[in-house]
N, C-alpha and C positions, 0 to 999 in steps of 0.2 A: 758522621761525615757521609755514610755511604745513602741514608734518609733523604740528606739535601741532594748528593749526585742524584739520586732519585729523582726527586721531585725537579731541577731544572730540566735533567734530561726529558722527563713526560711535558714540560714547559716546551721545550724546544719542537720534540715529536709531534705536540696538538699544531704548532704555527706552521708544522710540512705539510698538515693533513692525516698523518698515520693516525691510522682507526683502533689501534692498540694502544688501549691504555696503560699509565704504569704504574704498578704498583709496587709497595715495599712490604716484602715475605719477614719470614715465612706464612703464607696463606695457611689459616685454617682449614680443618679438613673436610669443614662442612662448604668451603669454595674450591677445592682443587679438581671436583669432577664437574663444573660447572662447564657445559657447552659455549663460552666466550674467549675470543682472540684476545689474551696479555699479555704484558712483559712485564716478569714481575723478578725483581734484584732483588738480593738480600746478603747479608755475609755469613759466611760458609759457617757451622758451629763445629769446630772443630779446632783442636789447639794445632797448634804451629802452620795457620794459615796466612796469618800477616807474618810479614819478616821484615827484619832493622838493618840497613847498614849507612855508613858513613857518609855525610854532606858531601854532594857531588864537588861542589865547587865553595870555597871559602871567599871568592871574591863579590859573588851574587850578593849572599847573602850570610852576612859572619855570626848573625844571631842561630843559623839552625845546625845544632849538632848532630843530628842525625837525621834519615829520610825512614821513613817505615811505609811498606808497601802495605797497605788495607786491602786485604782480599774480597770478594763478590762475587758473588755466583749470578747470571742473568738465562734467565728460561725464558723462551717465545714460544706462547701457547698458538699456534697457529694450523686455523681448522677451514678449508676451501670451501666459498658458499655455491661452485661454480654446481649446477647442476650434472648428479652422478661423479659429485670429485676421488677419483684415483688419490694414493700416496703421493703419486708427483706433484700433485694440484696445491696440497696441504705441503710438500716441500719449496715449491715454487713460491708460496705464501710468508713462509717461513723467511725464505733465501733474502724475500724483499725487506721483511722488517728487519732482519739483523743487519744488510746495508745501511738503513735508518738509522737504527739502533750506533753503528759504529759510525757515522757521518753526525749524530748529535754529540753522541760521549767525546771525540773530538771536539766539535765547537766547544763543547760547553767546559771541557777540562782547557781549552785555550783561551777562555774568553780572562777580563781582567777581576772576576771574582773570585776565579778560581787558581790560575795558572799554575798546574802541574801536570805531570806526565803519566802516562797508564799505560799499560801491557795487556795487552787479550791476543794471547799466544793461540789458542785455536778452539771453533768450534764443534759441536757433534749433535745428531741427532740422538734422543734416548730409545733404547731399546723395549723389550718389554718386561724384563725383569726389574731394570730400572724403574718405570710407569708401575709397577706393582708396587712398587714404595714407597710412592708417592704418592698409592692409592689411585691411580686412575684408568684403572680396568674398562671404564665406560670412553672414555676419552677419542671419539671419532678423529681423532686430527694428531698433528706431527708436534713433539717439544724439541724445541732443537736448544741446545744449553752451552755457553762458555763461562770458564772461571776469568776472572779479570782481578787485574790489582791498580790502588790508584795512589800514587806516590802521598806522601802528608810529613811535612816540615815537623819535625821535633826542635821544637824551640826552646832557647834559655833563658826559660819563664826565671825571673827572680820573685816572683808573689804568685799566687792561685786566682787567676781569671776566672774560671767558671764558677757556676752557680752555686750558692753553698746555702746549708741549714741556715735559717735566720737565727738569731742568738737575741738575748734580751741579755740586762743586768738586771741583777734583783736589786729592791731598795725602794726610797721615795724621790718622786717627781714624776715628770708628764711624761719624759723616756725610760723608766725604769717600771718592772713590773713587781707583785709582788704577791703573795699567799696567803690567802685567807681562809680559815680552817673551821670547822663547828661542829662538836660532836655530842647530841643526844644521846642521855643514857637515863636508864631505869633502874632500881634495884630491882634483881630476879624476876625483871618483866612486868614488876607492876606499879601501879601508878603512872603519872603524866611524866613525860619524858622533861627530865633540864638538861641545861648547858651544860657539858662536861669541864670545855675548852674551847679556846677559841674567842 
């Protein structure tokens, strides 16, 4: 779920213009000290980061018994190209793509493919202990990071919709599949191997 928020959200972000691409984490370590402005979402790994509670309302919608909030983490790698940029320049950079950032997560959780509700209670710049963690010691520029959650209807699936193992039946005909076996054998290695079985 949070893949596709993804990806409409960087849909949305390319048709403003924002030069931040987005991507979906966790970034490899051999990309996270790389000198380019992203936004890169992912969900938190961590137990008890999504949470479940009771359908808002029964009259919307009487199939979903529950609502579970899907947690996400969103970082803006943002690094000022202004010539001799100060912290503020790289904060200033930041300030603007998280306005983006939270003007498309809107549209796009309003729009009619999606229609649900999200919380992004507050953001922060990271520190340098934090940047150590994340490995980015080299990192000229500001990560400024909020946790977010995005509502998801638990519905009362009667059958299993998604994708599942293909199955065969064993046996004969054009839809069934079936085994066929052959096992060469020699006594004690010598001589022309025969048919065991099979």
């Amino acid at each position: 779920m949070i893949y596709a928020l993804a990806r409409d959200i960087d849909a949305e972000l390319r048709t403003r213009g924002v030069p931040f691409p987005v991507l979906y984490g966790p970034e490899g370590r051999t990309t996270t000290a790389l000198t380019r402005n992203r936004i890169v979402i992912e969900r938190p790994r961590e137990r008890g980061a999504d949470s479940t509670s009771g359908p808002r309302s029964q009259h919307n919608n009487p199939g979903i018994v529950n609502v579970r909030a899907v947690a996400a983490v969103v970082r803006i790698f943002a690094q000022s190209t202004v010539a001799g940029a100060a912290v503020q320049d790289h904060e200033d950079l930041a300030d603007a793509a998280a306005d983006m950032f939270e003007a498309a997560l809107y549209k796009v959780t309003k729009s009619a493919k999606w229609r649900t509700l999200y919380t992004l209670p507050a953001w922060g710049l990271l520190g340098q202990a934090e940047l150590q963690l994340l490995e980015l010691t080299t990192w000229n520029g500001v990560v400024y990071e909020a946790r977010f959650t995005v509502d998801r209807g638990v519905k009362n699936a009667l059958t299993w919709t998604a994708p599942s193992r293909p199955e065969k039946e064993f046996g004969v005909g054009a839809d069934k599949v079936g085994i066929t076996s052959t096992t060469q054998v020699t006594i004690n290695g010598q001589g022309s191997p025969e048919t065991g079985c099979g």
